[in-house]
C-alpha positions in Angstrom: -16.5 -14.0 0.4 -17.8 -12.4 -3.0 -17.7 -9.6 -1.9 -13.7 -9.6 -0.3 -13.0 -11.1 -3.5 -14.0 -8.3 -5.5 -12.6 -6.0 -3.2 -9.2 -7.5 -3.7 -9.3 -7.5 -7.5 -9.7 -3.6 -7.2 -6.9 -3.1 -5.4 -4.9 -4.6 -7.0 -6.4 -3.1 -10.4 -6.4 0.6 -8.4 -2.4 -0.5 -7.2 -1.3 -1.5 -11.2 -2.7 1.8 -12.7 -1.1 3.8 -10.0 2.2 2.0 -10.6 1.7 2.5 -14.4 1.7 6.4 -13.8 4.4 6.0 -11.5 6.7 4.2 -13.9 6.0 6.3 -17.1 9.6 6.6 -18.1 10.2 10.2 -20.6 13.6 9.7 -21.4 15.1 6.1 -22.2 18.5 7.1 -21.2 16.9 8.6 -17.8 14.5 6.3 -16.8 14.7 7.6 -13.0 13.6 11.5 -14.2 10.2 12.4 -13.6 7.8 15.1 -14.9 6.4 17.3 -12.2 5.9 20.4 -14.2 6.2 20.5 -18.2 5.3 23.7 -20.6 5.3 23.6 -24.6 6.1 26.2 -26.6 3.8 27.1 -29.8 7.0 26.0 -31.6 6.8 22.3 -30.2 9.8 23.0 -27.4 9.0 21.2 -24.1 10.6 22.1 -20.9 10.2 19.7 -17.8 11.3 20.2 -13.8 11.8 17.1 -11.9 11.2 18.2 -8.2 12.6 15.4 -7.1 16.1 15.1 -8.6 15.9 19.1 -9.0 16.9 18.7 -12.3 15.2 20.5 -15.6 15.4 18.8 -19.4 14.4 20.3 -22.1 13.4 18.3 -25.7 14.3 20.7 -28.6 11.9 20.8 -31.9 15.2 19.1 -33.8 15.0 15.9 -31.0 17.6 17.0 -29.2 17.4 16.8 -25.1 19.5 18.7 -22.8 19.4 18.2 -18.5 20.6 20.9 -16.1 20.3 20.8 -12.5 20.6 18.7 -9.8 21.0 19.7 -6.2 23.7 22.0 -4.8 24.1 26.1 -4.7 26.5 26.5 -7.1 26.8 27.3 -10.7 23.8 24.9 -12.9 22.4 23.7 -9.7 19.3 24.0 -7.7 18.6 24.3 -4.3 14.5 23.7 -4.1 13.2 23.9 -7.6 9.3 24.5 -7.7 8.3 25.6 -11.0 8.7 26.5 -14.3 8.1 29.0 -17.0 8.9 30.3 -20.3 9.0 34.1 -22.0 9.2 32.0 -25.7 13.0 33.4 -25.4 14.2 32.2 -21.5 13.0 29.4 -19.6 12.8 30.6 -15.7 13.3 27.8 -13.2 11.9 29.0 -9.7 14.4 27.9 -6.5 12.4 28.0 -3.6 15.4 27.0 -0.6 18.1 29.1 -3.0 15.8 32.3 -2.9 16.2 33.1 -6.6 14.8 33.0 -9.8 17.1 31.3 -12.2 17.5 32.7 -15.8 18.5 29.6 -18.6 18.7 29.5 -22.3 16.2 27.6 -24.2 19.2 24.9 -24.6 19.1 24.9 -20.3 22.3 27.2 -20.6 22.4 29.3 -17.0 21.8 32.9 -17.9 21.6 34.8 -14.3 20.2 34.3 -11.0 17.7 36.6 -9.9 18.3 37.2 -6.1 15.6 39.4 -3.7 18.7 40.4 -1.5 20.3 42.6 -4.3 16.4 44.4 -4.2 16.6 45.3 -1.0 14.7 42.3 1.0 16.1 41.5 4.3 14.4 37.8 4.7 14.2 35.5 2.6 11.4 35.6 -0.3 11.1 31.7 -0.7 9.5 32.1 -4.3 6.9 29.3 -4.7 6.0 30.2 -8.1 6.7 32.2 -11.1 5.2 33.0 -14.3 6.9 35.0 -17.4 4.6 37.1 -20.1 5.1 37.1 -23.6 7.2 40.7 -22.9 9.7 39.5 -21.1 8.0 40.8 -17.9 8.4 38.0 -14.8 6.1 37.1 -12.0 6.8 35.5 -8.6 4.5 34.2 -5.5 5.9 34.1 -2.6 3.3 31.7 -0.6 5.1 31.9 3.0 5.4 36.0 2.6 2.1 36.3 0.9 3.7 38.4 -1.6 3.4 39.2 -5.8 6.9 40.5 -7.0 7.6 41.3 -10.5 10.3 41.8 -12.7 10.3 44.4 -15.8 12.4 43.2 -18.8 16.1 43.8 -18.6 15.9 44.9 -15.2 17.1 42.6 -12.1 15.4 43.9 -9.0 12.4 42.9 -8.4 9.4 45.2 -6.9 6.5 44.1 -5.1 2.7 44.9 -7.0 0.5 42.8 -4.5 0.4 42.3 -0.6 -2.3 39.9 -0.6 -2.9 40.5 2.9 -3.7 44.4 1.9 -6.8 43.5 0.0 -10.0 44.6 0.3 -10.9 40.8 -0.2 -9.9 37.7 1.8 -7.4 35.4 -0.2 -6.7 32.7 1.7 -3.8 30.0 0.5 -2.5 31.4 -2.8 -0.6 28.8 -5.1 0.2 29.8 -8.6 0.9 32.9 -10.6 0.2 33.3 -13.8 -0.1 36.0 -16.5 -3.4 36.0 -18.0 -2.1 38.7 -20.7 0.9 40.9 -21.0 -0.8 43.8 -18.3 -2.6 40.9 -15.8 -1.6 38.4 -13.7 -3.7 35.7 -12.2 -3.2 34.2 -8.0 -5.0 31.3 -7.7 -6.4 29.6 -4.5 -6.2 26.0 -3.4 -8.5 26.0 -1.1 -11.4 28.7 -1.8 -11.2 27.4 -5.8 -10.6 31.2 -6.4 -8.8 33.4 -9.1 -7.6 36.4 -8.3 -7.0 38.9 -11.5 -4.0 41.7 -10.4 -3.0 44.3 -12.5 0.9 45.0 -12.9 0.5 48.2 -10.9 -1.5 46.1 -7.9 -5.0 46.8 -8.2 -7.0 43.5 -7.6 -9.4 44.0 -10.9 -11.7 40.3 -9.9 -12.5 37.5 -8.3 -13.9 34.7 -10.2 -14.5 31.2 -8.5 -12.6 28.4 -10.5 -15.6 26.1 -12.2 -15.1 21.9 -12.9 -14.7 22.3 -16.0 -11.7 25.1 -16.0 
């Protein structure tokens, strides 16, 4: 009977922090958005993607927030957003479902999509992440194609540095790109706990397994 007893009061401890996290409200006037991805800028700028209501808010250093999104293909909305990014100048917002890379202002003002048809892909890329260096060089993962595409500065075709199933080691279900420094980029593994250091040309320069405390 103790023991059930205690066993109750931790689930319903375990059930009240989870409902806590759950119901951490960012915005007053939107207490339904959510946080699923969030990057600050060194100048205190902080961009956030709601996966859920496809939606991206941004909270300028003078307190001002601005929202974008919301589902649909047209103009200012997003298909499947997935993630985030920032160049310090443009905030990327990565549409899985609408196949495209989508350019904003730091005010979430739309800029450009970045299509793979217009580079000469026949199939869909479903990006499932991107990454932007300080440059203004972009990076995409393309989990279902196994792919690393990149985009120079100005340019808006994209050309692929890394087929991940060309390497001379195994790299088993990539996740997340990121650059590491304006001439690397970093794939990293879910499930072998693995980083995998590209250069921009497509040579695979390490592999470094991903510690506890990283």
């Amino acid at each position: 009977m103790h023991l059930r007893f205690i066993l109750s009061i931790s689930f319903i401890l375990c059930f009240s922090f989870a409902a806590d996290i759950d119901e951490t409200i960012i915005f007053p006037d939107r207490p339904e958005f959510r946080s699923d991805k969030i990057i600050t800028l060194p100048d205190g700028t902080a961009f956030h993607l709601d996966i859920r209501s496809r939606e991206a808010a941004a909270v300028l250093p003078d307190g001002e927030i601005r929202f974008t999104g919301g589902f649909g293909n047209g103009y200012g909305h997003f298909m499947e957003p997935v993630d985030i990014t920032s160049d310090g100048v443009s905030v990327f917002v990565c549409d899985r479902a609408g196949n495209a890379i989508i350019q904003l202002t730091r005010r979430l003002e739309v800029v450009k999509a970045f299509s793979f048809n217009q580079s000469g892909f026949s199939e869909p890329m479903f990006p499932s992440s991107v990454s932007a260096s300080q440059n203004g060089y972009v990076a995409v993962l393309s989990e279902d194609r196994r792919l690393v595409l990149v985009k120079q500065p100005q340019e808006d075709l994209w050309t692929i540095v890394a087929d991940l199933d060309r390497q001379p080691v195994s790299i088993p279900c990539p996740e997340t790109v990121r650059f590491t420094s304006l001439h690397s980029i970093v794939i990293t593994s879910s499930c072998s706990k693995t980083e995998y250091t590209f250069s921009l040309f497509g040579r695979l320069l390490s592999a470094r397994l991903i510690t506890g405390g990283d």
